[in-house]
Z-matrix of the N, CA and C atoms (Angstrom, degrees):
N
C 1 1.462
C 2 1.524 1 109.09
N 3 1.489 2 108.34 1 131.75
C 4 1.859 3 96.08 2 163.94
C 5 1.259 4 127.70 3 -71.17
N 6 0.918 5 101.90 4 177.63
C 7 1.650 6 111.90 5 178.84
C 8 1.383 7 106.45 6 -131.52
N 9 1.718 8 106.71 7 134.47
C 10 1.658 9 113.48 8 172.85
C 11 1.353 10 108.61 9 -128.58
N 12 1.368 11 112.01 10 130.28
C 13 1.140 12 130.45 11 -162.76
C 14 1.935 13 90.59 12 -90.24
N 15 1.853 14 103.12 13 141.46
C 16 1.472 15 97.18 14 168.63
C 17 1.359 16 134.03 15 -46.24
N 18 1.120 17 115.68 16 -45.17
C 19 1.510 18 145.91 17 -170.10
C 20 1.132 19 124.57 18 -120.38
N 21 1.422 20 153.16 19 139.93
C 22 1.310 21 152.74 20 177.89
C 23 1.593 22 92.03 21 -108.47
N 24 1.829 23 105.56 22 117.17
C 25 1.576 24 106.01 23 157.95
C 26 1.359 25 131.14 24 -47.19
N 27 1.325 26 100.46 25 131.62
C 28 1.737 27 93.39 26 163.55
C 29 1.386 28 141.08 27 -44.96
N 30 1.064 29 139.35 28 71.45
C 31 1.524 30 148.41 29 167.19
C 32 1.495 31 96.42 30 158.27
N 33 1.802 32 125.41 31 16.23
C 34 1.791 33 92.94 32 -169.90
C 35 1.926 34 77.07 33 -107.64
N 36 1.741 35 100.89 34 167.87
C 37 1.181 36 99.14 35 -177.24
C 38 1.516 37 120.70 36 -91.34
N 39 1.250 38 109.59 37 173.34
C 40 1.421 39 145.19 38 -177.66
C 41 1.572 40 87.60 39 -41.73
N 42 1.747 41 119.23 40 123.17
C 43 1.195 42 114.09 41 134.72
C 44 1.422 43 131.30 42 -124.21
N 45 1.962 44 100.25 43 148.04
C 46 1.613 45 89.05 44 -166.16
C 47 1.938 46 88.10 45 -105.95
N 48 1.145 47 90.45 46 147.44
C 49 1.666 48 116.34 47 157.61
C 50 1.554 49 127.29 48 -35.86
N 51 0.674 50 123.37 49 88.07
C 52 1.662 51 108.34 50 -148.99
C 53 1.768 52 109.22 51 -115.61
N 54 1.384 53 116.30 52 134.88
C 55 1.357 54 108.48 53 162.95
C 56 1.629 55 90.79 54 -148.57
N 57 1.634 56 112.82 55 134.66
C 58 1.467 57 114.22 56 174.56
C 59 1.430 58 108.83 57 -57.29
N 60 1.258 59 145.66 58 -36.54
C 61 0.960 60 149.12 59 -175.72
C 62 1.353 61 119.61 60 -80.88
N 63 1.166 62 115.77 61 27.94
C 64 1.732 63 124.74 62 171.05
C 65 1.750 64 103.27 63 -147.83
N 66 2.106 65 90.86 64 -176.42
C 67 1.014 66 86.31 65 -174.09
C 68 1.564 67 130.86 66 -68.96
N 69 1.229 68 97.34 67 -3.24
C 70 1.600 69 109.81 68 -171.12
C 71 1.557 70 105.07 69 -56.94
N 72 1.236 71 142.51 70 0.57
C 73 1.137 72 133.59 71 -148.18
C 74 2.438 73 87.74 72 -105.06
N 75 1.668 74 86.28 73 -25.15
C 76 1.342 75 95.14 74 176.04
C 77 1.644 76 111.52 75 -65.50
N 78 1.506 77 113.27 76 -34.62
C 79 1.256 78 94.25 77 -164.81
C 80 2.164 79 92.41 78 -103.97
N 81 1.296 80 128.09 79 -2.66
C 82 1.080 81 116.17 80 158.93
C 83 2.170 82 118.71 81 -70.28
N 84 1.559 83 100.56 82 -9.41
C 85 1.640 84 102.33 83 157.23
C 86 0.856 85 121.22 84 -76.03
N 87 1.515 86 130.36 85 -37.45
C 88 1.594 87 140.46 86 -170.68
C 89 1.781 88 97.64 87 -76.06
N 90 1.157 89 126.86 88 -62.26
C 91 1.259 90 119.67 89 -175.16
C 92 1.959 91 120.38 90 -69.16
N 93 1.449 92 94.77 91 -1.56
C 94 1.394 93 101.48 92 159.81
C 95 1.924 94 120.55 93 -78.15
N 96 1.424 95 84.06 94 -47.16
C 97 1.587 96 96.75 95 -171.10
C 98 1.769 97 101.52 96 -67.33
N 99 1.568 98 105.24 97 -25.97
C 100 1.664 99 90.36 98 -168.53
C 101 1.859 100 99.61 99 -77.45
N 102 1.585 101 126.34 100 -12.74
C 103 1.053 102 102.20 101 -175.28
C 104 1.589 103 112.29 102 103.56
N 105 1.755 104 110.76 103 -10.06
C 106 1.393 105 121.65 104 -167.33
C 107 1.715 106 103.71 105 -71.09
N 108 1.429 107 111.74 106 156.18
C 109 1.621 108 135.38 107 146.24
C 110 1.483 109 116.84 108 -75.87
N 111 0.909 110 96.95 109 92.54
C 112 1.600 111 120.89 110 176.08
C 113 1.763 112 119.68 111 -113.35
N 114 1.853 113 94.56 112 139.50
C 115 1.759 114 82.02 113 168.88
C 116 1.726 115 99.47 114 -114.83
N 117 1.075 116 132.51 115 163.75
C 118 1.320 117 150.23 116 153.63
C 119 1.547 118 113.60 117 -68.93
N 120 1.402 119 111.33 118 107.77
C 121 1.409 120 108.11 119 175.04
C 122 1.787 121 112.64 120 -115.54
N 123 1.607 122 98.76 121 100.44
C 124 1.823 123 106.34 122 -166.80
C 125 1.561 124 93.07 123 -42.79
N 126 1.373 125 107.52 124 160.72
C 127 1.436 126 130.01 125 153.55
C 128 1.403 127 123.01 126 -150.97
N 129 1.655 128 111.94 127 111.60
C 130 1.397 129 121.70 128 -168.59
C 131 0.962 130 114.61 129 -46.77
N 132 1.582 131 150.00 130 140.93
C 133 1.580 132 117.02 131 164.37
C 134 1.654 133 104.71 132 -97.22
N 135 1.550 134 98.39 133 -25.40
C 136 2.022 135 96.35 134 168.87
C 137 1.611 136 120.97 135 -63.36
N 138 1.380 137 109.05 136 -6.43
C 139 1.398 138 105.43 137 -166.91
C 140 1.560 139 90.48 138 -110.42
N 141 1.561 140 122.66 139 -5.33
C 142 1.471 141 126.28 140 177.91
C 143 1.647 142 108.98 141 59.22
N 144 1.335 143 109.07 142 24.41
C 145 1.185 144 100.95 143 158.17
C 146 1.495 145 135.94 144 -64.32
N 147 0.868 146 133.52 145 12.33
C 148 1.707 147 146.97 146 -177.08
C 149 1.874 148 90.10 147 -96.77
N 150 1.559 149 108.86 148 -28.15
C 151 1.676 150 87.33 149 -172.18
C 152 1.817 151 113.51 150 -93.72
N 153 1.549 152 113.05 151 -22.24
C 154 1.399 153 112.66 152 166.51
C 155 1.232 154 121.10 153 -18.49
N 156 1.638 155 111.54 154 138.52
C 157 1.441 156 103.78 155 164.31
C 158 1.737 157 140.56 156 -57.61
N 159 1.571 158 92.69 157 -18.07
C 160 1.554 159 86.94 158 168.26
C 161 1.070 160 113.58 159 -74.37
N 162 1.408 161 117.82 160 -35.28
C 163 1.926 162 114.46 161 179.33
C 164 1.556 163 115.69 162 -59.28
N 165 1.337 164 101.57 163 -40.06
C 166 1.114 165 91.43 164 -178.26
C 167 1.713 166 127.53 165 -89.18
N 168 1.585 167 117.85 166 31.73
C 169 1.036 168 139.90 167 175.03
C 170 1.782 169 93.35 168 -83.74
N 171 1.625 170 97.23 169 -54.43
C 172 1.544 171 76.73 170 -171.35
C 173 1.577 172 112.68 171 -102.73
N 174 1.110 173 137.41 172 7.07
C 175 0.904 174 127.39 173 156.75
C 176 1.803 175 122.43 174 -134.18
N 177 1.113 176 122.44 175 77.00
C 178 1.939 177 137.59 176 -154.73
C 179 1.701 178 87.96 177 -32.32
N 180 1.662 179 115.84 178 -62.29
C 181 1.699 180 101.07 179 -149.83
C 182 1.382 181 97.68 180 -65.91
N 183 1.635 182 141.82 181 8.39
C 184 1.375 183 121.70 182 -179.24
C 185 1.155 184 134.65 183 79.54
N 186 1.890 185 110.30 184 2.16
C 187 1.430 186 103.16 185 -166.72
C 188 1.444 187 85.63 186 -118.25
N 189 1.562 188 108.10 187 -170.66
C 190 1.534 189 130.10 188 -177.49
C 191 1.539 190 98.92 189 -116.45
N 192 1.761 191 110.93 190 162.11
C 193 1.086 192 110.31 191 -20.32
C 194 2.473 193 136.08 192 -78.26
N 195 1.047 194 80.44 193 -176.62
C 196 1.645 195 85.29 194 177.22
C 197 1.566 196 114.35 195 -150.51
N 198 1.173 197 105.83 196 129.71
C 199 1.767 198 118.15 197 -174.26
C 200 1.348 199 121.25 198 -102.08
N 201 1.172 200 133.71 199 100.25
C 202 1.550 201 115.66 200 166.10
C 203 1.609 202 112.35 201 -95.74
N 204 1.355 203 107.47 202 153.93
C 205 1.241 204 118.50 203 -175.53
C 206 1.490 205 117.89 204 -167.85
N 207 1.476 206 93.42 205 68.80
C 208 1.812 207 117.18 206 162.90
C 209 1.947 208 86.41 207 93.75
N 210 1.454 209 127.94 208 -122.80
C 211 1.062 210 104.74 209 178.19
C 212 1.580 211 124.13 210 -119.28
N 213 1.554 212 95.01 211 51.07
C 214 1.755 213 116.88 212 172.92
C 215 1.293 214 87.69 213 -105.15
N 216 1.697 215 104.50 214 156.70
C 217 1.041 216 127.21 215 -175.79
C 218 1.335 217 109.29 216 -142.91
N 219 1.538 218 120.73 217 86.89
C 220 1.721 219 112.35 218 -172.29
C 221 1.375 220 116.78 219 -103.74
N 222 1.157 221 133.59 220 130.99
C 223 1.689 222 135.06 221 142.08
C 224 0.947 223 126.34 222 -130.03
N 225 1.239 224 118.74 223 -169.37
C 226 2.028 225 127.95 224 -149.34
C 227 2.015 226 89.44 225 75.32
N 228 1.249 227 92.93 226 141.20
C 229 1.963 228 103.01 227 164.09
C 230 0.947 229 133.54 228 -74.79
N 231 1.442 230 110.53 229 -36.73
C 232 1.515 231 122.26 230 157.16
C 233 1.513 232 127.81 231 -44.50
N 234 1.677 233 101.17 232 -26.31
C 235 1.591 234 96.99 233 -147.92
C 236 1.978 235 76.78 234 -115.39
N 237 1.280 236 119.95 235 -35.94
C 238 1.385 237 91.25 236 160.93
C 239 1.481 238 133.43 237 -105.37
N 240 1.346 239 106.85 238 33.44
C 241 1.581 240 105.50 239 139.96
C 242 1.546 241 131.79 240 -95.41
N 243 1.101 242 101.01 241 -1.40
C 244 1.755 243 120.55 242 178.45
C 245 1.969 244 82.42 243 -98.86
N 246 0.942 245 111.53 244 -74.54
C 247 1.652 246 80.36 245 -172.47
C 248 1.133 247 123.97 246 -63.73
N 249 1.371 248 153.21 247 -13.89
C 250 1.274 249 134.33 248 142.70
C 251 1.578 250 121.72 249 -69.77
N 252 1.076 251 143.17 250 15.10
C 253 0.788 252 142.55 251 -154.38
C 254 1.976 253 82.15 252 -115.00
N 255 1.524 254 103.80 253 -48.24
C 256 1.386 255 110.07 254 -175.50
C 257 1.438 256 128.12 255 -57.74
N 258 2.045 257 93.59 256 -37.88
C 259 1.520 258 107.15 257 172.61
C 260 1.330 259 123.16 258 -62.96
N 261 1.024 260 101.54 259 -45.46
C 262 1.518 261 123.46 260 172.23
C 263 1.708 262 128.58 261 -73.59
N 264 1.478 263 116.02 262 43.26
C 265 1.399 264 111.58 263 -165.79
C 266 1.616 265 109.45 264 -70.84
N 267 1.624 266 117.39 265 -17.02
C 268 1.847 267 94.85 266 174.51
C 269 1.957 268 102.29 267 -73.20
N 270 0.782 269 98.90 268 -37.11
C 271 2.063 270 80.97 269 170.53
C 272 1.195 271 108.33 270 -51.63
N 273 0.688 272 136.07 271 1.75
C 274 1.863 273 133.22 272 153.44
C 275 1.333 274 90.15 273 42.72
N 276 1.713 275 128.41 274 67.88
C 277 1.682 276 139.43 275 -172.64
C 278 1.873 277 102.92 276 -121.67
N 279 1.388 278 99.15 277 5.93
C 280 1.767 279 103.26 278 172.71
C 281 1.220 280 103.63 279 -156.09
N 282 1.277 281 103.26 280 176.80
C 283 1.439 282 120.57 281 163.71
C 284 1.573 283 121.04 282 -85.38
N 285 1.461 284 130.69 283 151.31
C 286 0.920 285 126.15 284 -166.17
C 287 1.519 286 118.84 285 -57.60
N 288 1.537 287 147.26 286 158.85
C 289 1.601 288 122.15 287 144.53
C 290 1.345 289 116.39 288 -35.94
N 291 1.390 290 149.28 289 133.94
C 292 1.248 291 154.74 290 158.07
C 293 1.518 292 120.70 291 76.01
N 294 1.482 293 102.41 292 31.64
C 295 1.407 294 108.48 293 168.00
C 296 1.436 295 115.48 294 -92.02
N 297 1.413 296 124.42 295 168.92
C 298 1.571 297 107.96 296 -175.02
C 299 1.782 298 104.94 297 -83.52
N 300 1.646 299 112.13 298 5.94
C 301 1.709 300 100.09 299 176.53
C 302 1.336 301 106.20 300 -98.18
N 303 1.268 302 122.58 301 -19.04
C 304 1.613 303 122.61 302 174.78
C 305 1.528 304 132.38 303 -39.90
N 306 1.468 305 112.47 304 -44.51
C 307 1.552 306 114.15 305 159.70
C 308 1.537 307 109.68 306 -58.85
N 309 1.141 308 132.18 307 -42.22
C 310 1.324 309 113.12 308 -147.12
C 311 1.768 310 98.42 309 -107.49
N 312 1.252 311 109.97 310 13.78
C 313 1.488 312 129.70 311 -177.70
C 314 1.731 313 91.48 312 -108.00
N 315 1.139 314 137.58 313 -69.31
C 316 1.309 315 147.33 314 179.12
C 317 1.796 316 111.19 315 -60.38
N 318 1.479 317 110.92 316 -11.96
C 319 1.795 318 108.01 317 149.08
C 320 1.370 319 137.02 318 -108.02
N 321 1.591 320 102.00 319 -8.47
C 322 1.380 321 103.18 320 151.12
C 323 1.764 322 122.74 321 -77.28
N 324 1.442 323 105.79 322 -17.73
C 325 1.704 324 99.20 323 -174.90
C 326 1.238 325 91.73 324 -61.55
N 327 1.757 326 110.76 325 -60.06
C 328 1.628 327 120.31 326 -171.08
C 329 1.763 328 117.50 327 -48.96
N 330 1.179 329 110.27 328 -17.39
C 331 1.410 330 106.86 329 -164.54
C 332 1.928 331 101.06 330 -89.96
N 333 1.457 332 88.42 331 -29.29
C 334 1.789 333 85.52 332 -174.40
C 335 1.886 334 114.00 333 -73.60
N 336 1.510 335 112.07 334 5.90
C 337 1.419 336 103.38 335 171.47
C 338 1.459 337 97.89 336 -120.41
N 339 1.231 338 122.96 337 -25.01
C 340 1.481 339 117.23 338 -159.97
C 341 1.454 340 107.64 339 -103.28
N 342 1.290 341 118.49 340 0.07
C 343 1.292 342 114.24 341 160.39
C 344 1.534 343 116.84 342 -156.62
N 345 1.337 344 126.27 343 -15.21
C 346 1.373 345 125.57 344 -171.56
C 347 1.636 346 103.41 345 -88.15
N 348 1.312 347 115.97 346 -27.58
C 349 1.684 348 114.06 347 -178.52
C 350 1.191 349 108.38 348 -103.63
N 351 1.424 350 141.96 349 -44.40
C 352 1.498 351 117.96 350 131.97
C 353 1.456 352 137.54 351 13.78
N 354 1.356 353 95.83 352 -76.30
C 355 1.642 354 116.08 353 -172.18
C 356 1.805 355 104.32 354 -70.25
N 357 1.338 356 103.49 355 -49.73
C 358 1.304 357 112.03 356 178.13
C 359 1.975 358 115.51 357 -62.24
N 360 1.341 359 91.78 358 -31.32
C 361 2.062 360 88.90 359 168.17
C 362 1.208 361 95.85 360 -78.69
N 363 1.088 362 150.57 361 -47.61
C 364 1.385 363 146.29 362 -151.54
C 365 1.656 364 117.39 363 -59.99
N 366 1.898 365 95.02 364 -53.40
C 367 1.670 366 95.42 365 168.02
C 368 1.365 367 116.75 366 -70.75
N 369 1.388 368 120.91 367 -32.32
C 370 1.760 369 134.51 368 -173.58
C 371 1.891 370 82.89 369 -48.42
N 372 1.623 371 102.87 370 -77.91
C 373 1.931 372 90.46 371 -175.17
C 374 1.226 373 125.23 372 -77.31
N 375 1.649 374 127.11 373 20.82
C 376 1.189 375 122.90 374 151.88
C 377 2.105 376 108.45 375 84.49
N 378 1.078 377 74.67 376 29.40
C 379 1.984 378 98.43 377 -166.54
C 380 1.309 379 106.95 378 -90.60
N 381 1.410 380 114.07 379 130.66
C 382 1.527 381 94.98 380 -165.30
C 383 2.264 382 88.15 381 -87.51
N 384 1.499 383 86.42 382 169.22
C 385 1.684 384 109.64 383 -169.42
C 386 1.564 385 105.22 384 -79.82
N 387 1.290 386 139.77 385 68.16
C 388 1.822 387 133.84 386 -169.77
C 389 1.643 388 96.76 387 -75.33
N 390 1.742 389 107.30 388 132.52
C 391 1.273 390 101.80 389 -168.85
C 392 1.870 391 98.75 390 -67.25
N 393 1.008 392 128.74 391 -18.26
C 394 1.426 393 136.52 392 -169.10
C 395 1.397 394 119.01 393 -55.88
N 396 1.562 395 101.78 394 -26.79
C 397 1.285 396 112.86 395 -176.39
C 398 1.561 397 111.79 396 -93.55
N 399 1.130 398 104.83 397 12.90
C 400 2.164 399 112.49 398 176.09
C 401 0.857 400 122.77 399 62.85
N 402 1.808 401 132.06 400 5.27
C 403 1.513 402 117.18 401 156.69
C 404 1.090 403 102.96 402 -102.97
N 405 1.416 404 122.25 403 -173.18
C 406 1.366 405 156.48 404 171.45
C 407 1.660 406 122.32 405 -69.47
N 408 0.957 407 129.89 406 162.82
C 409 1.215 408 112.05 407 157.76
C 410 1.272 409 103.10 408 -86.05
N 411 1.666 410 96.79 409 -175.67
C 412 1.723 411 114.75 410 173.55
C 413 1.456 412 131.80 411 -60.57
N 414 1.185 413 111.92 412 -34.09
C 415 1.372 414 136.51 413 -174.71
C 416 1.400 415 103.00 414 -78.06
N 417 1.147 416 119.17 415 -63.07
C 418 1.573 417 125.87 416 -177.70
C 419 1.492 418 104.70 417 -47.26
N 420 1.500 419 104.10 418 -61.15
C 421 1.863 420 102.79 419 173.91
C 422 1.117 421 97.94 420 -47.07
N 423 1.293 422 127.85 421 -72.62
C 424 1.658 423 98.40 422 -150.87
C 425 1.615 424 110.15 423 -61.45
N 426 1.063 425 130.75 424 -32.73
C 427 1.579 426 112.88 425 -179.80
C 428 1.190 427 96.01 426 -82.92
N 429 1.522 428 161.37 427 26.96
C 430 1.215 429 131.91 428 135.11
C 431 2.115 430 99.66 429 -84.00
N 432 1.248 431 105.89 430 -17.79
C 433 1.576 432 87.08 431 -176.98
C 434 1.774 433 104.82 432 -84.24
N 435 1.323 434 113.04 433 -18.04
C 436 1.081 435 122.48 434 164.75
C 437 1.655 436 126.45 435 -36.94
N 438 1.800 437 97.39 436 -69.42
C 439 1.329 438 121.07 437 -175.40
C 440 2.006 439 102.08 438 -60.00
N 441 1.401 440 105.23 439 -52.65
C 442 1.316 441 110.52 440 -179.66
C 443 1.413 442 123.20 441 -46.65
N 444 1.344 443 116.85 442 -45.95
C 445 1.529 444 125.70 443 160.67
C 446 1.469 445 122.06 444 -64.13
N 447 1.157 446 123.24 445 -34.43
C 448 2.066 447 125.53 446 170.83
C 449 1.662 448 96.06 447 56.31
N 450 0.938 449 96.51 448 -142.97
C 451 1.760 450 112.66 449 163.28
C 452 1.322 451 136.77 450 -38.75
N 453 1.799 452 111.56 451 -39.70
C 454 1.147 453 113.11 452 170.81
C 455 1.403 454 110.96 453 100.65
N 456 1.522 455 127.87 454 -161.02
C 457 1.257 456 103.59 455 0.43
C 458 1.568 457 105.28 456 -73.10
N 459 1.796 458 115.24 457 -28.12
C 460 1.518 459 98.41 458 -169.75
C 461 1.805 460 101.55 459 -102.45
N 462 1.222 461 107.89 460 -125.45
C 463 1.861 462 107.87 461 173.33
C 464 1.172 463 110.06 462 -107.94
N 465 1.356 464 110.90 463 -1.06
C 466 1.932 465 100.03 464 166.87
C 467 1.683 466 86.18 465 -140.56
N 468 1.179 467 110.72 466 99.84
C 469 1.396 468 130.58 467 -175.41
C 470 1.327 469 125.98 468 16.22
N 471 1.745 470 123.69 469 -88.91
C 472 1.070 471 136.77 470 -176.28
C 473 1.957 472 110.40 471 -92.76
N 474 1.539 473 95.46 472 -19.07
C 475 1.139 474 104.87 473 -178.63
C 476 1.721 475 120.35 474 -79.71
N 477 1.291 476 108.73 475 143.01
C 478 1.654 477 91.15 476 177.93
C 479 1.531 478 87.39 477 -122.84
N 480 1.596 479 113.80 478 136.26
C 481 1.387 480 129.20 479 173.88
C 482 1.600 481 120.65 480 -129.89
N 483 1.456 482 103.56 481 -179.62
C 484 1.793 483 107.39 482 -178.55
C 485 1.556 484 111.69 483 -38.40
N 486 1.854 485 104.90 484 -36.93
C 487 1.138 486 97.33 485 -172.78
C 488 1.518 487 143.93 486 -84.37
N 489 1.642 488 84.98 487 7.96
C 490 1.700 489 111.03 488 -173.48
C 491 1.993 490 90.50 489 -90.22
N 492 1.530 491 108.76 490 -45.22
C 493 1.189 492 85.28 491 177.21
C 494 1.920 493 134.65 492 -79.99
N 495 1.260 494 100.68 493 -0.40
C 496 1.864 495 119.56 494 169.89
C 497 1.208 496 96.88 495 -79.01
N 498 1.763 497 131.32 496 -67.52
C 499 1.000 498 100.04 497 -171.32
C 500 1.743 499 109.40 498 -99.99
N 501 1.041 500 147.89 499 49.04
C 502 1.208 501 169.09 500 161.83
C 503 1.266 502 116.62 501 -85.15
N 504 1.437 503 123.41 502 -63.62
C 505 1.050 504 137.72 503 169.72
C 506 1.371 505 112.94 504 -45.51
N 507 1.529 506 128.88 505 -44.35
C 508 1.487 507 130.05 506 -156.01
C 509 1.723 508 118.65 507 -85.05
N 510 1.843 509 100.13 508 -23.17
C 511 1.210 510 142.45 509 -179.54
C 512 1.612 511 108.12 510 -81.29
N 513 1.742 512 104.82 511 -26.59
C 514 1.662 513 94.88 512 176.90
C 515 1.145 514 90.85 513 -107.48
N 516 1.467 515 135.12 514 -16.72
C 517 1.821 516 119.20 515 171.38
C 518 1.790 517 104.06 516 -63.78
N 519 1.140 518 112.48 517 -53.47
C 520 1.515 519 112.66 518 163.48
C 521 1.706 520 112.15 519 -22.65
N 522 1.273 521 131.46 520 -62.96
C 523 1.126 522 139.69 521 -168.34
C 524 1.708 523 104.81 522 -63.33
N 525 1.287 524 98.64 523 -53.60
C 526 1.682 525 99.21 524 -166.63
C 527 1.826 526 105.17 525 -65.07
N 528 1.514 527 114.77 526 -38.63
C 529 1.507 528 107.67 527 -169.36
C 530 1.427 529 100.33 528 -94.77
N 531 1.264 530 132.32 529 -11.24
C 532 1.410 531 116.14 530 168.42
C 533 2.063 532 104.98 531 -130.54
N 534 1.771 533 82.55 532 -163.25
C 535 1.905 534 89.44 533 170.93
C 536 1.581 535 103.36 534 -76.26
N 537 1.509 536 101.22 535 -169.52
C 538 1.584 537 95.34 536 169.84
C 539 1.302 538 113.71 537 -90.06
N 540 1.528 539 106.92 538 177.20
C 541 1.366 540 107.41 539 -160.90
C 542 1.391 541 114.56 540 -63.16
N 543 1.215 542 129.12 541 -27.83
C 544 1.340 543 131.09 542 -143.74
C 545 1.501 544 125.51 543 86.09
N 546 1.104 545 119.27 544 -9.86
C 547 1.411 546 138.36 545 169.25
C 548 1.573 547 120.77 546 -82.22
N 549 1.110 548 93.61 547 88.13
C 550 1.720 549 93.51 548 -177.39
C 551 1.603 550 121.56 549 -32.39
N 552 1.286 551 105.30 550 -58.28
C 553 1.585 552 127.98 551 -160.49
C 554 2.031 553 89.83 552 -72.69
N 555 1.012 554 106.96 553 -47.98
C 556 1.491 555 107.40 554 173.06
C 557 1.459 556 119.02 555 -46.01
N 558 1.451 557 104.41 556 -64.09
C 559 1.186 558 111.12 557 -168.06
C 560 1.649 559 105.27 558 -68.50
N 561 1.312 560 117.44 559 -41.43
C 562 1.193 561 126.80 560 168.23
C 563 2.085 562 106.12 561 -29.65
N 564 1.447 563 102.50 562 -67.94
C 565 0.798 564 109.52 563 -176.03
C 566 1.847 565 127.08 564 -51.48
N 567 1.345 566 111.18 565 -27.14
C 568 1.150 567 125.30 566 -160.71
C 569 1.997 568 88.59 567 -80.78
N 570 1.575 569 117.68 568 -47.41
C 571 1.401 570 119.71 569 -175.48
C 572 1.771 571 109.60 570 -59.58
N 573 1.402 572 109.79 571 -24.37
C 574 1.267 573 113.54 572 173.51
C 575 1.773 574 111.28 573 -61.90
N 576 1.155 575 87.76 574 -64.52
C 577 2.197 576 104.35 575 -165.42
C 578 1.892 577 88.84 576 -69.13
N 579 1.456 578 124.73 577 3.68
C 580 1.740 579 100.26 578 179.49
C 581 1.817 580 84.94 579 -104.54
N 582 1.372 581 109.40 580 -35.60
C 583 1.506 582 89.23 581 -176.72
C 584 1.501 583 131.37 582 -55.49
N 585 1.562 584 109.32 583 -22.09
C 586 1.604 585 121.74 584 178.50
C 587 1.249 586 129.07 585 -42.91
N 588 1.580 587 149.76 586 112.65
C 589 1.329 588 131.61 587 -144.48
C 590 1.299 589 108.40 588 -69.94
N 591 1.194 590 151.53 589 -16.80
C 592 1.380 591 169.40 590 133.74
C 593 1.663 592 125.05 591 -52.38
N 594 1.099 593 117.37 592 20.15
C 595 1.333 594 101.62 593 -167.87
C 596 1.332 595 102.89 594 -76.85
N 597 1.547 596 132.49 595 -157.23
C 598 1.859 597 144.14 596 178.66
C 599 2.197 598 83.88 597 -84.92
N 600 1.613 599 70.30 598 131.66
C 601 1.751 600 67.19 599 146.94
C 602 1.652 601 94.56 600 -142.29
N 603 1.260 602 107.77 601 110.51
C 604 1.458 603 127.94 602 147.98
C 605 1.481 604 138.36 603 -14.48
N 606 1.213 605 143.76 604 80.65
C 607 1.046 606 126.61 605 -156.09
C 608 1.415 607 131.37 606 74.21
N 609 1.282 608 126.59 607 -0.05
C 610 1.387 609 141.00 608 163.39
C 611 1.071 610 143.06 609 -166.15
């Protein structure tokens, strides 16, 4: 069984929740790329430790991943790669507050849970896309992740940021459960973000 301590001391590091077999493996890339001190804290999923009441102190819906960091308590991936992304401003992994790339950096984070992985479970189970239900289909995502990338090499050109790894990540789950997309510039893209010495590795 783990153990969670009430409080994280001041100066010990950040631990994220970890099971290779989830999404956490997304935000153990992000805290690679920022350069952070991090510990790995296993969580069984056969032993249902993610649903305990201590787990669910820091994270209520029970799932992974989950971040502590002194007495913040972050989950969803989105929301802690935007906060490390913040802690961490020499990784230069965003755009500044109030630069003119910040909106359109802060709707791709949002777009890779609220509609690009969505769309992407939907074809995986063969589900048809009802506009009622607020994502997109599959197709549409990928040519909006399409259009968003242009040239490349990542989504803000030469730069690679949080948002290469939100929607990065969803683009190399794409790869592992199916063929490639058919999208050159995509797939292109996906051989880029696996060569990175840090990328997610999935399951191990």
């Amino acid at each position: 069984m783990f153990c969670i301590q009430n409080e994280t001391a001041i100066g010990e590091p950040m631990k994220l929740y970890f099971n290779p077999h989830s999404r956490a493996v997304v935000s153990k890339w992000m805290l690679d790329e920022c350069g952070a001190e991090y510990e790995l804290v296993p969580i069984d999923f056969l032993k249902r430790e993610h649903k305990t009441p201590e787990f669910l102190k820091i994270n209520p819906a029970g799932k992974l991943p989950a971040l502590v960091d002194g007495e913040a308590k972050v989950f969803e991936g989105a929301a802690i790669c935007l906060y490390l992304a913040d802690k961490y401003p020499q990784a230069r992994l965003a755009p500044k507050s109030g630069s003119p790339e910040r909106g359109r950096y802060l709707s791709l984070m949002v777009y890779s849970t609220s509609q690009l992985e969505p769309a992407m479970a939907d074809r995986m189970l063969k589900v048809e896309t009802l506009p009622q239900r607020g994502w997109t289909d599959f197709d549409t995502a990928l040519n909006v992740v399409e259009e968003e990338l242009g040239k490349g090499p990542y989504l803000f050109g030469d730069w690679f940021t949080a948002a290469d790894v939100m929607i990065g990540s969803m683009c190399i789950w794409m790869r592992r459960w199916a063929a490639p997309t058919g999208r050159p510039a995509i797939d292109a893209y996906v051989e880029r973000l696996l060569a990175r010495p840090h990328v997610m590795k999935p399951g191990g």
